[in-house]
C-alpha positions as CSV (number, residue, x, y, z in Angstrom):
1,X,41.2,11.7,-7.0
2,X,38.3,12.5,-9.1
3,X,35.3,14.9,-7.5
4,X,32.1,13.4,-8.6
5,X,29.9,16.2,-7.8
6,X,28.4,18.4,-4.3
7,X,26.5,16.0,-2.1
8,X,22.6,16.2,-2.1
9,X,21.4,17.4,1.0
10,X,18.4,15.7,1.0
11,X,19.9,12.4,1.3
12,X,17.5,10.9,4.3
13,X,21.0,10.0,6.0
14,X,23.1,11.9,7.8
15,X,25.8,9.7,9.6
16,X,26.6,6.1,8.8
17,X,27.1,4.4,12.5
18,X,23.7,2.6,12.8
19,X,23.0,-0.7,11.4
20,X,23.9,-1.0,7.7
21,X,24.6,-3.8,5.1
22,X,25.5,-4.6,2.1
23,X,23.7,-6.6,-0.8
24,X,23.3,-6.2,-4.4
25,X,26.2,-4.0,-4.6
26,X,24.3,-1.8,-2.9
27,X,24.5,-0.5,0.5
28,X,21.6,-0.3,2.7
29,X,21.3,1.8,6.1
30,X,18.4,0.8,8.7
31,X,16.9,3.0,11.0
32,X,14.0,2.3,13.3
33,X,11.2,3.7,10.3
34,X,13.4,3.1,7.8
35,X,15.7,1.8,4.9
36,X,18.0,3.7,3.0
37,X,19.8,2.4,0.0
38,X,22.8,3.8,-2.1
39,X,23.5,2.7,-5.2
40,X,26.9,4.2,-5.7
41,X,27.2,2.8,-9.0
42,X,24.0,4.5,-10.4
43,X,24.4,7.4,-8.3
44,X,21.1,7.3,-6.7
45,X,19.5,6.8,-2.8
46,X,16.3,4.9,-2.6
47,X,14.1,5.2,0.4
48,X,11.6,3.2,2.1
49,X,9.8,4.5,4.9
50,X,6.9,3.0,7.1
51,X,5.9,3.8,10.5
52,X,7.7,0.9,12.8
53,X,8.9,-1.4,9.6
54,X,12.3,-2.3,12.0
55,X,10.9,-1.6,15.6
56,X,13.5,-2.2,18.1
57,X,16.4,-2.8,16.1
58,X,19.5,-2.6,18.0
59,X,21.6,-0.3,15.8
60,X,24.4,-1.1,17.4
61,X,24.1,-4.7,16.0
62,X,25.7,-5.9,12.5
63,X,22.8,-6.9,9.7
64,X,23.1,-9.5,7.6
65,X,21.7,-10.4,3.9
66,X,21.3,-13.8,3.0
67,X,18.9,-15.1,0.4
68,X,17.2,-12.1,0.1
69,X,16.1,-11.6,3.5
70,X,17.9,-9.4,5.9
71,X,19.3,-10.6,9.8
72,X,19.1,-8.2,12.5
73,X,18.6,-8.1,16.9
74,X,15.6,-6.7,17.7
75,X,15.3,-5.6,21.2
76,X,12.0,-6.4,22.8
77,X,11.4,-6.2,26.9
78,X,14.8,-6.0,27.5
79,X,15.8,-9.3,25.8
80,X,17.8,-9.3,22.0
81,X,16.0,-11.9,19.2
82,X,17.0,-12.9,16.2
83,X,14.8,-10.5,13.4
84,X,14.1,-11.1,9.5
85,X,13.0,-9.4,7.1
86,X,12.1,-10.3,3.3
87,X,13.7,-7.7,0.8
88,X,10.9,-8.7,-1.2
89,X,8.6,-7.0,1.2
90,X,9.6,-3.4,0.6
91,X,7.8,-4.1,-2.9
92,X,4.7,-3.1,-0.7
93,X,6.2,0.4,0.1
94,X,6.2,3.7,-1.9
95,X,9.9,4.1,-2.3
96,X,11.3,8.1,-2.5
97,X,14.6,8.7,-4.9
98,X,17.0,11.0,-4.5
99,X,20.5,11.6,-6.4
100,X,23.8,11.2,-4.4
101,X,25.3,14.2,-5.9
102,X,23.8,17.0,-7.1
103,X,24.9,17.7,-10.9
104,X,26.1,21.1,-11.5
105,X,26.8,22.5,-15.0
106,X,30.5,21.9,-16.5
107,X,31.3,25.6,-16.3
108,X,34.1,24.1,-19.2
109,X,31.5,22.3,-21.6
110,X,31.6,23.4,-25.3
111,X,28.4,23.8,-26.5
């Protein structure tokens, strides 16, 4: 087992139970105001936040990516529909980055 490095706090997600997905060898965790995606590969979280931007998603509720659009249930007056969003779309938001881990210095380095 390898230990890549102390988790960043900051990460804008703390617990992994509401509606996520993957796509792009990424994966991406949806909240209500909010998208958070980790790229695990290039250790980095990418953000996207806008007031509303997945109103009455029902967390509880698989998402799916295809074609570059994302499938979710939206609860509205107490009935579930069918919800899409284009990934293109968050091209319109200021995105926030943040590393997964926080890199500390290799106490063992040779200078």
């Amino acid at each position: 087992m390898w230990i890549l490095g102390e988790i960043n706090p900051e990460i804008p997600v703390k617990y992994s139970y509401e509606s996520n997905v993957n796509f792009e060898l990424k994966k991406a965790y949806l909240e209500k105001n909010k998208i958070v995606i980790f790229d695990f590969k290039n250790d980095t979280v990418t953000s996207f936040h806008k007031e509303n931007l997945f109103e009455g998603i029902d967390t509880n509720r698989p998402v799916i990516e295809h074609l570059d659009t994302l499938y979710f249930i939206k609860n509205k007056n107490n009935k579930s529909f069918l919800a899409q969003f284009p990934l293109n779309d968050l091209k319109t938001l200021e995105p926030e980055f943040y590393p997964i881990t926080l890199q500390n210095e290799n106490p063992y380095k040779i200078p």
